[in-house]
C-alpha positions in Angstrom: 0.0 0.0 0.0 1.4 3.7 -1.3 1.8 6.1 1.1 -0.8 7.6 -0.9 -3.4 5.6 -0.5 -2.2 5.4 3.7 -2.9 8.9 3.9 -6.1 8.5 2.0 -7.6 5.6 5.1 -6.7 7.6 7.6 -9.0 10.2 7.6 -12.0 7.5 7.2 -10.8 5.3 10.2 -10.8 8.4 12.2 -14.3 9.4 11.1 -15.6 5.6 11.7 -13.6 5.9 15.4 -15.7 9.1 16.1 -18.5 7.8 14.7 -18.5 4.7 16.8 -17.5 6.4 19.8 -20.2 9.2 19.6 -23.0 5.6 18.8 -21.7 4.1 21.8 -22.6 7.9 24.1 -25.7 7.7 22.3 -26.8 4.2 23.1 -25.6 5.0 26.8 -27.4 8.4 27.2 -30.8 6.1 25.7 -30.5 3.5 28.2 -29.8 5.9 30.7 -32.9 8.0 29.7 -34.8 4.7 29.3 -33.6 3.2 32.9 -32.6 5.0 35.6 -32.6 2.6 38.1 -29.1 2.8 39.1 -29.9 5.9 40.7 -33.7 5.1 42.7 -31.7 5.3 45.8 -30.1 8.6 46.0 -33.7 9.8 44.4 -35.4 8.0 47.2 -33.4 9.3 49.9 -33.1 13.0 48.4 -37.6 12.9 48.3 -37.5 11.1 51.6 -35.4 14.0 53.1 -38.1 16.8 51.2 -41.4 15.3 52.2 -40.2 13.9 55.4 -41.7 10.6 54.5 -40.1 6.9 53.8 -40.6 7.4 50.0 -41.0 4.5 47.4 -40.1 5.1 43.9 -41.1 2.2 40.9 -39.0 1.9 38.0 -37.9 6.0 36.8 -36.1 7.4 34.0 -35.8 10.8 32.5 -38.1 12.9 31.0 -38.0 16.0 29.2 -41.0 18.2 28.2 -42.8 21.6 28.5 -42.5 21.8 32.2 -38.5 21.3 31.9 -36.1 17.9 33.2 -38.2 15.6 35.2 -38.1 11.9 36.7 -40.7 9.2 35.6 -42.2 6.5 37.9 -44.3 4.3 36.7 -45.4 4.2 40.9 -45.1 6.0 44.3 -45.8 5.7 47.6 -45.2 7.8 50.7 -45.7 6.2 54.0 -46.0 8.3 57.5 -43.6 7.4 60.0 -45.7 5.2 61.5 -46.0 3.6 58.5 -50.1 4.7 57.9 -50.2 5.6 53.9 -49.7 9.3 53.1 -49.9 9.1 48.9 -50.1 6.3 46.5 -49.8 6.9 42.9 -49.5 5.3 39.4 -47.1 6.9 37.1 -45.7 10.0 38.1 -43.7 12.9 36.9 -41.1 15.0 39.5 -40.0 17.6 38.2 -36.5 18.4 39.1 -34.1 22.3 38.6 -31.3 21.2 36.1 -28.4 23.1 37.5 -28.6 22.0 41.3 -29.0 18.2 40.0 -25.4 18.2 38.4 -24.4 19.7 41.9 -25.8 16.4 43.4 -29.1 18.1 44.9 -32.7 17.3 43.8 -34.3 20.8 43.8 -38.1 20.3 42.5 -40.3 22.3 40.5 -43.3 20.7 39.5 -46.0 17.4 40.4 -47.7 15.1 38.2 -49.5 12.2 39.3 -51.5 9.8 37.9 -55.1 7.8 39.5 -53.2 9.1 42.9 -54.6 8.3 46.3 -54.3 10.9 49.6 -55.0 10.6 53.0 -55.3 14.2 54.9 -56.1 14.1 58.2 -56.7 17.1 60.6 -54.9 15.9 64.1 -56.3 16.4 67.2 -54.1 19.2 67.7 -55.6 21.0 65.0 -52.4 20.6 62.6 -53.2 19.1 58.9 -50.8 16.3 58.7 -49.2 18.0 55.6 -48.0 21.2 56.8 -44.2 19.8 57.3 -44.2 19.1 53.1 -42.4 21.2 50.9 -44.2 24.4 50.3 -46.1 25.0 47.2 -44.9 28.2 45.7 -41.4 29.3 46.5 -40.7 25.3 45.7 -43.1 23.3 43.7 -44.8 25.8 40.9 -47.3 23.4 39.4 -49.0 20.6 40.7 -51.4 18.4 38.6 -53.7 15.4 39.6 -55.5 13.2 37.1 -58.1 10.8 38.6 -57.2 11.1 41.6 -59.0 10.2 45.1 -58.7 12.3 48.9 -59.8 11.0 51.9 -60.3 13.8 54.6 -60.5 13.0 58.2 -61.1 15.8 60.8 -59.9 14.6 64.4 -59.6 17.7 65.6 -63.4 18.6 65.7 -65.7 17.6 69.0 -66.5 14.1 68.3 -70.5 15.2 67.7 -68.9 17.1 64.3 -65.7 14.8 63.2 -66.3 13.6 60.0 -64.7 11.5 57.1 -65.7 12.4 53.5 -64.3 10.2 50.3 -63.7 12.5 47.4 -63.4 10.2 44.4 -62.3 11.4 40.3 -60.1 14.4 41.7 -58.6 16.2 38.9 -56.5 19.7 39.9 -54.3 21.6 37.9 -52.6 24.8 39.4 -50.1 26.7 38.6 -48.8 28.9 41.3 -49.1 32.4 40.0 -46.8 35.3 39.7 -47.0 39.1 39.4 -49.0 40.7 36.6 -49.0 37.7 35.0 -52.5 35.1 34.3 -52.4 31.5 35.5 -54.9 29.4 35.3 -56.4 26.7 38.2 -59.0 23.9 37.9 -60.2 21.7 40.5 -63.2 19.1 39.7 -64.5 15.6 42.2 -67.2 13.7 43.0 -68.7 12.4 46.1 -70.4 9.5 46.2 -73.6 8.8 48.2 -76.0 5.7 48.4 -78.6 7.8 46.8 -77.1 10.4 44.8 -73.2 11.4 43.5 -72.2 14.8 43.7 -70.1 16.7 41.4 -67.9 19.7 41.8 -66.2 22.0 38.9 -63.7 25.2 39.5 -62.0 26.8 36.7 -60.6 30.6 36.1 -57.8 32.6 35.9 -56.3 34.3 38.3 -53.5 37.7 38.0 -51.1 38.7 40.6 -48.9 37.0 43.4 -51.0 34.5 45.7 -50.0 36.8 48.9 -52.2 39.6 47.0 -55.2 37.3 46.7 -57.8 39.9 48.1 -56.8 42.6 45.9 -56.2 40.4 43.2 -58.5 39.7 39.5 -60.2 36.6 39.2 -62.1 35.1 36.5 -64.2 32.2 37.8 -67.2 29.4 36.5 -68.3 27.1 39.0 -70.8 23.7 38.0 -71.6 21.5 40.7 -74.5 18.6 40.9 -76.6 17.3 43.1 -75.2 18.9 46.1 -76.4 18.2 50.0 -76.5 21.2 51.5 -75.3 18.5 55.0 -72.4 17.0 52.8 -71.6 21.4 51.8 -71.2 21.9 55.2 -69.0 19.2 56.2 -66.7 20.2 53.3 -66.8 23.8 54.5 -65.8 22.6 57.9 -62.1 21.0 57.0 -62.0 24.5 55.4 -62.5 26.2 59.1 -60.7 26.3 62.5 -61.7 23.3 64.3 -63.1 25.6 67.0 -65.4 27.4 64.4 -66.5 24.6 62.4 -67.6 23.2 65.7 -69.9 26.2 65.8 -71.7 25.2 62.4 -75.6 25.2 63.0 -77.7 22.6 60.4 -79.3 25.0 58.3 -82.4 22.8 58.0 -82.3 22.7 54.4 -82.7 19.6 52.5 -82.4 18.8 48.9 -80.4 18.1 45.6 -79.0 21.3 44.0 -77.7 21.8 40.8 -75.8 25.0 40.4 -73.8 27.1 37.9 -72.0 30.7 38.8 -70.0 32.4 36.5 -68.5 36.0 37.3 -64.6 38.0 37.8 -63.4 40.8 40.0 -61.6 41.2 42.9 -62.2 40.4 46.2 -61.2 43.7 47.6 -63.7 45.5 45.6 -66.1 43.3 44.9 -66.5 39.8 42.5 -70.0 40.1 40.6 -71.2 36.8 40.4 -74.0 35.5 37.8 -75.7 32.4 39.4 -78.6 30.3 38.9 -79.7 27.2 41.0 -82.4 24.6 40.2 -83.5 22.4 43.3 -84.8 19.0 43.6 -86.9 17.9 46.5 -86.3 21.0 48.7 -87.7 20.9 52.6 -86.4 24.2 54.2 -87.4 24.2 57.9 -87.3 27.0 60.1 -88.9 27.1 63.7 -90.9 30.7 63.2 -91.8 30.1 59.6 -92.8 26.6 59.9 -91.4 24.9 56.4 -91.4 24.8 53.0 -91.5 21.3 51.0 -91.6 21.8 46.9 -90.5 18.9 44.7 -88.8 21.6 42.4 -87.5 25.1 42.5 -84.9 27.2 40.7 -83.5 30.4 40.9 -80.7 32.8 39.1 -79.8 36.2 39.7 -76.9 38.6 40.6 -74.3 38.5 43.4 -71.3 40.4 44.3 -69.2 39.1 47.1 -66.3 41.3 48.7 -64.5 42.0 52.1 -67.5 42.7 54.3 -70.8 40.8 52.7 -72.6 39.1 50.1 -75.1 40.9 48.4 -77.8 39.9 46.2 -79.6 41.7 43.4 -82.7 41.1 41.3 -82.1 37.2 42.5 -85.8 35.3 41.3 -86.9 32.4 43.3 -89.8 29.9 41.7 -91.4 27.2 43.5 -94.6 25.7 42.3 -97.2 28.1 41.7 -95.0 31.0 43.7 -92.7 33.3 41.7 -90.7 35.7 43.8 -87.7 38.5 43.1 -85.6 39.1 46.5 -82.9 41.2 47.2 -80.6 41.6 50.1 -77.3 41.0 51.4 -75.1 39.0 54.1 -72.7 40.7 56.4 -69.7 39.6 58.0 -70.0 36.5 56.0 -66.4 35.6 57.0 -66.9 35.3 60.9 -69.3 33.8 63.3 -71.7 36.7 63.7 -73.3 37.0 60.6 -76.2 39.4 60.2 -78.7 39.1 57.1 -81.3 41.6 55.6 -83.6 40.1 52.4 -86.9 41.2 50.7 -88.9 39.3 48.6 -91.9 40.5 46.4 -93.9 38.5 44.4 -96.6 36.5 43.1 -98.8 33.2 44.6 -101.1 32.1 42.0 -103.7 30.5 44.4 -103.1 30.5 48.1 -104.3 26.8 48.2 -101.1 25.8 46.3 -99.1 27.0 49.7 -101.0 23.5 51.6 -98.6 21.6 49.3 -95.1 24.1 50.4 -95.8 24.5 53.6 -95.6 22.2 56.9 -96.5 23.9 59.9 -94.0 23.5 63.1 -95.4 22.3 66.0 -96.2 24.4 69.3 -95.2 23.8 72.3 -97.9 21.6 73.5 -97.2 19.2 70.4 -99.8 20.5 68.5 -99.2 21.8 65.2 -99.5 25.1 64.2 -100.5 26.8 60.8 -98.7 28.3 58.1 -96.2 30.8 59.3 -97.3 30.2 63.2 -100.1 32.1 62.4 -103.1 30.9 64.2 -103.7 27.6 65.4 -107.1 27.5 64.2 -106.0 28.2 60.6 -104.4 25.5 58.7 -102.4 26.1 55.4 -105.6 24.8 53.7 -108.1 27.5 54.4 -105.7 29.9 52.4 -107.2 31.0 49.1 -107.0 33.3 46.3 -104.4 35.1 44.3 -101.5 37.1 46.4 -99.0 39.8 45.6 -96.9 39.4 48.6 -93.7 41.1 50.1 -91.7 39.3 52.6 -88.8 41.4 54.5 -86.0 39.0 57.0 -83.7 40.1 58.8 -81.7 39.4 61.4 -78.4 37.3 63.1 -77.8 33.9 63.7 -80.0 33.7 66.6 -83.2 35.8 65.8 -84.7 36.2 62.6 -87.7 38.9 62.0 -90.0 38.0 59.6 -92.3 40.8 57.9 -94.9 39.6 55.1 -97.7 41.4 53.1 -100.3 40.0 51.4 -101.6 42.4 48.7 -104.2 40.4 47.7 -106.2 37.1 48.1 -105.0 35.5 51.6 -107.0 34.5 55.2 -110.7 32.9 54.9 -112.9 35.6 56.2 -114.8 32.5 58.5 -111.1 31.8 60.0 -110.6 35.1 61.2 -113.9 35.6 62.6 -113.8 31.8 64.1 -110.7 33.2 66.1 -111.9 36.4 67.0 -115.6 36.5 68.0 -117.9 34.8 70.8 -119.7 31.8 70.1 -122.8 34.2 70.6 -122.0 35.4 66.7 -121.8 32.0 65.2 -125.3 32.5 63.2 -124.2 35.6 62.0 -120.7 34.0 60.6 -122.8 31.0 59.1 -125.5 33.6 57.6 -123.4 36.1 56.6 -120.2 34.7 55.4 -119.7 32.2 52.4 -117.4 29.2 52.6 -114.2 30.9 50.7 -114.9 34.3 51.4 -111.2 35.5 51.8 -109.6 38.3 53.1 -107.9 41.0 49.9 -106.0 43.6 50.9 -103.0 44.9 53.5 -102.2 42.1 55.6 -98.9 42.3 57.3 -97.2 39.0 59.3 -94.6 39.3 61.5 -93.8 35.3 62.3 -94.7 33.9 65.6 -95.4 37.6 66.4 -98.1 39.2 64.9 -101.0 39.1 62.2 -101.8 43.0 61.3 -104.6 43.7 58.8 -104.5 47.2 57.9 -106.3 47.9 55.5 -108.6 45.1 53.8 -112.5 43.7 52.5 -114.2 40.8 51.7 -117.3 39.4 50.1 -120.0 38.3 52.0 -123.7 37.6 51.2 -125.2 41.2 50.2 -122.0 43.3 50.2 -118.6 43.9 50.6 -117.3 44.3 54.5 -114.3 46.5 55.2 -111.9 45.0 57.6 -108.9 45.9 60.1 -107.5 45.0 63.3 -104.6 42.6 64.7 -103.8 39.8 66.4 -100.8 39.3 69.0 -99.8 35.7 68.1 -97.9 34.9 71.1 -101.2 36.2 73.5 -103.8 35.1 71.1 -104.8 38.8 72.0 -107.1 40.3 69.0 -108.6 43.4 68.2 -110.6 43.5 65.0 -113.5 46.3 63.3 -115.8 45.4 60.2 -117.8 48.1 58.3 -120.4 47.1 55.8 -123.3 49.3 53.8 -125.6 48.8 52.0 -125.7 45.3 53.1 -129.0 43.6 50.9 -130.6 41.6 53.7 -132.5 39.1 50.9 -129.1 38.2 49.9 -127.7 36.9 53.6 -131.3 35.3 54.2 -130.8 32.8 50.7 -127.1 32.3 51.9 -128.4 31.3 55.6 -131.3 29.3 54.1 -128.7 27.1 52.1 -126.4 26.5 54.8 -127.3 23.3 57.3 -125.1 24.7 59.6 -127.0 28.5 59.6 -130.2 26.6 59.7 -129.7 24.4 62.9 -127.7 27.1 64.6 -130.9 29.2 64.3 -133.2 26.5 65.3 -131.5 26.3 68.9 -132.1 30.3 69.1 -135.6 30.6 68.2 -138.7 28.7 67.1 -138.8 28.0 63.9 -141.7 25.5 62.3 -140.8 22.6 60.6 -139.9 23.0 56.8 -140.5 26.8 57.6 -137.8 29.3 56.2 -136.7 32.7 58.1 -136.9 35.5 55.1 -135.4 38.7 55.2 -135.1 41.5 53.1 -134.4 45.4 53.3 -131.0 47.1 53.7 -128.5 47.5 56.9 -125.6 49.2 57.6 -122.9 47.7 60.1 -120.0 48.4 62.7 -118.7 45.2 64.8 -115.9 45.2 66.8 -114.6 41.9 68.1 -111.6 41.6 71.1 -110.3 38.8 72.8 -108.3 38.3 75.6 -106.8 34.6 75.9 -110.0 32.8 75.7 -112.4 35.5 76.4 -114.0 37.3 73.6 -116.6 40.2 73.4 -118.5 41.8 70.5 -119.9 44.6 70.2 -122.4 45.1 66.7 -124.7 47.8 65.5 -127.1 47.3 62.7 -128.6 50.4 61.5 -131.8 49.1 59.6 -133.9 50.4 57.0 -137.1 49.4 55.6 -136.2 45.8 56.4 -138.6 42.8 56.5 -138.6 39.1 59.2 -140.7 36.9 57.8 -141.6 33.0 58.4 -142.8 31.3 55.6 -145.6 29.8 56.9 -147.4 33.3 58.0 -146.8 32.7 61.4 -144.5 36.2 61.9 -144.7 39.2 59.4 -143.1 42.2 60.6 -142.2 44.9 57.9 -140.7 48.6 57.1 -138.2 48.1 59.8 -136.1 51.0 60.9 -133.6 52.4 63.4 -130.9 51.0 65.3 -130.2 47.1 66.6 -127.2 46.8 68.7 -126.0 42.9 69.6 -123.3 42.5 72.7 -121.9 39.2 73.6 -124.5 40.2 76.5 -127.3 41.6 75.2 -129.7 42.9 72.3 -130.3 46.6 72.4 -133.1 48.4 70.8 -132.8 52.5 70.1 -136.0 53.5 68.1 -137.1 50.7 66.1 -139.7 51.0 64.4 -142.1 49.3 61.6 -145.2 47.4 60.7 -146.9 44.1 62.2 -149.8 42.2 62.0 -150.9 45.6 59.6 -150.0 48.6 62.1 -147.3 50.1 64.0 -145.0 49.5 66.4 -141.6 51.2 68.4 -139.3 50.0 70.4 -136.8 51.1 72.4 -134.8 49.3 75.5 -132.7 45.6 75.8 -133.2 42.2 76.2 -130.6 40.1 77.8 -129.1 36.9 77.0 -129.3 35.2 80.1 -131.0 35.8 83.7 -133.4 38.5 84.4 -133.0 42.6 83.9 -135.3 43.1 80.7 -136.0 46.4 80.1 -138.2 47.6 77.3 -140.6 50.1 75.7 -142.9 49.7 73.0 -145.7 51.3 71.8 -148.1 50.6 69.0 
């Protein structure tokens, strides 16, 4: 071989040297990448040392991708000291600084696991038993779980209120953010009942450093499912100091919710929320309002939530057959001493519907009361008619005052008087007063305080009576005045003649013959005023007549052209200048006639 040809190899050998060489780094760096074994130990031990937990690493190798270097493991596991389970995890990614790794040190920058299971417990000392890990943040910058499941436990809570909640399909992705800049967060789970599964969705953005939170701008949408109001406020209690979540009242409302809110601001100012709600089997009991029970309901409206309160805007509420607009707000909403103002107005389409929304609560002897504790002689039943009705709340956590107007429809006239008069003006309820007569008009309630009617009318046979008055509902004390004129007499004799009831209760006042009718006709004008006191009642009624006729139909009494003034006490009847036709001439008296024992005093002449 020439020296020519010599210096022609050599150049080529060299390349295929280099060539083999550099094939030989290559392979090595791919198994290295591909199988990183040889180095699980001083991984194990450097993680151990960071979570301060006996950590358990599968088979790893290197990764590289968006988030930068990181160590694969196709499983995890970190184990207390004790040895109780901290995490499990399928494959997982650790994310680890570059430059401090060639230095020997594991530095880590971001979490990804896979179907992981968590254990967090609350100790008895109040102390989650995660606040010695790493912190989120200065160390670990993103964090991401993919079906993941959370056990909670709460020790530190009196043993009535600890609690252990399962949160199952756990997906969260945050990214810890920075100034001026927008990182996103979502959170989503489900929690699984024997009759229902809830679930939970959290998304938004959110600009500025995490220790500016308050002042900072958030975008948010929230979807949750079939939410327990009981199982919200166990979750809100591993949010709270075990000495205020002990403090949690039940809120006595039951259900399945389904709710959406979408909205963005900041909390400092004020986030304006967009929210609507749609309810499934909701029972809301309270102990002055007696309860509400409505197989479905829904609401939306506006909210803005800040520093101080929760406020509430145009916010519409429909149950069956009740539409209603509230507004309102909740202050100090943050601490244990919240205080509450709301007003509804709205609509009932028919009074009756309320039997179907409302349960009564029971009194203190066991019986039940009505609707709203309003009189224990009126059941939610005897409600009728169309209402326009304004309801004003407020209040703290340990007295609520309830206000409510009912513009129209509302009370059966017959219930009213039932409460308020003698028995000595039954007849005149039963002749006067049709079945579902109801009240229309002002009628303010103030639960389990008071029933005010200020300014309201009813039908009843022959006219229209004008009503006010009030009843204390803790005394039972009442104070009530009807006004009628023009009352046509012929009209409350055909209603007294059709009712049974009228009928017999006049039989056991005067004679009547068999199948003989009591007729009356002629005009009256009327003031009654009715008070009780516990169970004492009085009445006092003046009937100013004119040209009215008493007749029986079998001929037996005729009297006609009756005028002047009949007044009726719940101890007497009083005559002032009657006068009028019988048996063809005339006749006046004047004097009273009492209801028991002796003391008659009268003066006629004719």
């Amino acid at each position: 071989m020439t020296g020519a040809q010599k210096a022609a190899i050599r150049p080529l050998a060299l390349k295929f040297l280099l060539g083999w060489f550099l094939s030989i780094v290559a392979i090595s760096a791919v198994g290295l990448a591909l199988n990183a074994d040889w180095c699980r130990p001083h991984f194990e031990t450097a993680l151990s040392n960071l979570f301060h937990r006996k950590v358990k690493l599968g088979h790893i190798s290197w990764s590289f991708g968006l988030n930068g270097l990181a160590i694969a493991t196709n499983k995890i596991q970190l184990d207390e000291i004790d040895g109780t389970p901290f995490l499990k995890a399928g494959r997982t990614e650790i994310g680890v600084a570059f430059r401090p790794l060639i230095k020997g040190d594991v530095e880590l920058h971001h979490l990804d696991f896979q179907k992981p299971e968590l254990w967090a417990t609350r100790e008895e000392n109040g102390n989650w038993n995660f606040t010695d890990l790493i912190k989120f943040g200065p160390d670990v910058r993103i964090i991401q779980i993919v079906d993941g499941r959370l056990h909670l436990t709460d020790m530190a809570a009196p043993k009535a209120y600890r609690s252990s909640l399962n949160l199952d399909d756990l997906q969260l992705k945050f990214v810890w953010p920075k100034k001026k800049l927008s990182k996103p967060f979502f959170v989503s789970f489900s929690l699984a009942q024997p009759k229902y599964t809830t679930t939970f969705q959290m998304s938004g953005l959110g600009v500025g450093a995490i220790e500016d939170w308050q002042s900072n701008h958030y975008t948010i949408n929230v979807a949750a499912k079939q939410i327990n109001p009981d199982d919200g406020l166990r979750l809100a209690a591993f949010l709270m100091k075990p000495q205020d979540s002990a403090k949690l009242q039940p809120r006595q409302l039951s259900g399945l919710f389904d709710v959406n809110v979408k909205g963005q601001g900041t909390l400092a100012e004020g986030i304006k929320l967009d929210a609507t709600m749609e309810a499934d089997k909701l029972v809301l009991k309270d102990p002055k309002m007696g309860s509400i029970h409505a197989l479905n309901a829904n609401s939306k409206g506006r909210l803005t939530v800040d520093k101080q309160k929760i406020a509430w805007d145009e916010l519409t509420l429909n149950l069956p057959g009740v539409n209603l607009k509230s507004k309102g707000e909740l202050r100090k909403w943050q601490g244990s001493k919240s205080e509450y103002s709301s007003n509804f107005s709205g609509s009932v389409e028919d009074l009756r519907s309320l039997n179907t929304l409302l349960k009564a609560p029971p009194s203190a002897k066991g019986k039940k009361n009505s609707a709203f504790a309003l009189l224990d002689s009126i059941s939610p039943d005897r409600l009728t008619g169309r209402a326009e009705i304004v309801l004003n709340i407020q209040g703290g956590n340990k007295h609520a005052l309830i206000e409510s107007n009912f513009k129209a429809g509302g009370l059966l006239l017959k219930d009213l008087l039932e409460e308020a008069a003698p028995p000595s003006s039954r007849f005149a309820v039963l002749a006067a007063v049709p079945e579902r007569s109801s009240v229309k008009g002002d009628v303010k309630l103030t639960s389990g305080e008071k029933l005010e009617v200020r300014s309201a009318e009813a039908d009843i046979a022959g006219g229209v009576v004008k009503i006010k008055g009030e009843t204390d509902l803790k005394t039972r004390n009442s104070k009530y005045e009807l006004r009628a004129n023009n009352l046509d007499l012929s009209a409350i004799s055909t209603n007294m003649n059709n009712s049974p009831q009228a009928r017999k209760e006049l039989a056991s006042r005067i004679d009547v013959p068999a199948k003989s009718r009591l007729q009356l006709s002629g005009y009256a004008d009327m003031v009654t005023k009715l008070e009780r006191r516990g169970n004492v009642t009085t009445q006092d009624t003046n009937l100013v007549l004119r040209r009215a006729n008493f007749k029986i139909s079998d001929g037996s009494l005729n009297i006609t052209q009756m005028s002047g003034k009949l007044s009726i006490t719940d101890r007497a009847f009083r005559f002032e200048n009657i006068t009028g036709l019988m048996d063809g001439g005339q006749f006046a008296l004047s004097g009273h006639v009492p209801f028991q024992g002796a003391g008659i005093s009268l003066m006629a002449s004719g």
